[in-house]
C-alpha positions in Angstrom: -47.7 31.0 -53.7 -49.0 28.2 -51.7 -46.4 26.0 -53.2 -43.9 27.9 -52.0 -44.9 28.6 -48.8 -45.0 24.6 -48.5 -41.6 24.6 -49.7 -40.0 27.2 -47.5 -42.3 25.2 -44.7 -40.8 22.1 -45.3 -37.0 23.3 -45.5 -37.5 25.5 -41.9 -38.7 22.5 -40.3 -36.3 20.1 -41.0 -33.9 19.3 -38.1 -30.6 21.7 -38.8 -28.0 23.2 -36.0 -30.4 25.8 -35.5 -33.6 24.1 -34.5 -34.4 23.6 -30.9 -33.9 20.1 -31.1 -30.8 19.8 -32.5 -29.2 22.0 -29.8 -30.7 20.0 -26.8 -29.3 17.0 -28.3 -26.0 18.8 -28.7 -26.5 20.1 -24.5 -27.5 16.1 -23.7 -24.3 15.3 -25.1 -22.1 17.9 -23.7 -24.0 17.0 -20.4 -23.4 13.4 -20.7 -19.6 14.1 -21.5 -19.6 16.5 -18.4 -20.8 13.1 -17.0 -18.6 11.1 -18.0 -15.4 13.6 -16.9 -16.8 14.0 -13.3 -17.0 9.8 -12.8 -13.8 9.5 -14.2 -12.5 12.6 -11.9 -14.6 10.5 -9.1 -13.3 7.2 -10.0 -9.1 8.4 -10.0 -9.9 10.3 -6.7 -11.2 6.8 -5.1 -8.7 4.8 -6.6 -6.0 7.5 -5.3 -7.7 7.5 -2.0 -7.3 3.1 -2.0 -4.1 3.7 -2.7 -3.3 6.0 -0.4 -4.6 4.2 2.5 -2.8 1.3 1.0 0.6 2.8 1.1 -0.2 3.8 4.5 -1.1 0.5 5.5 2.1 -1.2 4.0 4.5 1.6 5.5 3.1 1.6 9.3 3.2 -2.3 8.4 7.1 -2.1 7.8 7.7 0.0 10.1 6.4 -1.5 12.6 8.0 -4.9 11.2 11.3 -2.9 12.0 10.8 -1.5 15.3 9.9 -5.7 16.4 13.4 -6.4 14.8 15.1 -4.0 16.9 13.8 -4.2 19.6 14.7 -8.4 19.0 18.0 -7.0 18.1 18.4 -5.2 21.9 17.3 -8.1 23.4 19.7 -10.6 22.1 22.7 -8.0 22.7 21.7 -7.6 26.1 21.3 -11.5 26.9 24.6 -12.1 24.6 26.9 -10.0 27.5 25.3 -11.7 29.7 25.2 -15.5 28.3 29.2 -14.9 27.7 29.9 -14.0 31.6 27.9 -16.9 32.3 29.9 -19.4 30.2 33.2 -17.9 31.3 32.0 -18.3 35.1 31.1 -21.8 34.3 34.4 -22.1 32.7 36.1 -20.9 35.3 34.3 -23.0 38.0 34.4 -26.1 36.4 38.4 -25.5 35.7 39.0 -24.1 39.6 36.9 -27.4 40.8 39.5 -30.2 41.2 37.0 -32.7 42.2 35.6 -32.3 38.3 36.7 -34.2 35.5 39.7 -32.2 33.6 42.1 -33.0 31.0 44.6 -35.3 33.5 41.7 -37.2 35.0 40.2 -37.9 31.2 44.1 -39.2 31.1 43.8 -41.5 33.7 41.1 -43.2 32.2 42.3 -44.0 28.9 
């Protein structure tokens, strides 16, 4: 009888699904793989949030780029009108002056 208690002894305490110790191992893992989920979760959410703020960055960066152009853009067709009057008024001037040199003076000389 003693023989077989050492038996059935010896085949309850080796390590099976069902001891204690086997099922903390199997939690530890679980928990690790919980682990590992949650800093991947945490890891996309910063890497969305990098990319986020830089899309944001690029965008208010372009449009801002834009608005500079435009506002270039207004500038030059407000001083174009008023370069052309100016040239035509010069024109005009230089063409209405007879003591300037014209055409029939540049004549003369040659």
């Amino acid at each position: 009888a003693r023989q077989q208690f050492q038996s059935f002894d010896k085949i309850l305490s080796t390590p099976n699904l069902f001891s204690p110790k086997v099922m903390h191992e199997h939690h530890a893992n679980t928990h690790g793989e919980d682990d590992k989920k949650s800093d991947s979760r945490r890891n996309y959410r910063a890497m969305s949030k990098r990319n986020q703020e830089t899309a944001t960055s690029f965008v208010n960066n372009m449009v801002n780029h834009s608005l500079s152009q435009d506002r270039k853009v207004d500038n030059l067709s407000s001083m174009w009108e008023q370069s052309i009057l100016n040239i035509v008024d010069q024109t005009l001037a230089e063409l209405l002056n007879y003591q300037s040199i014209n055409e029939k003076s540049l004549k003369q000389f040659s």
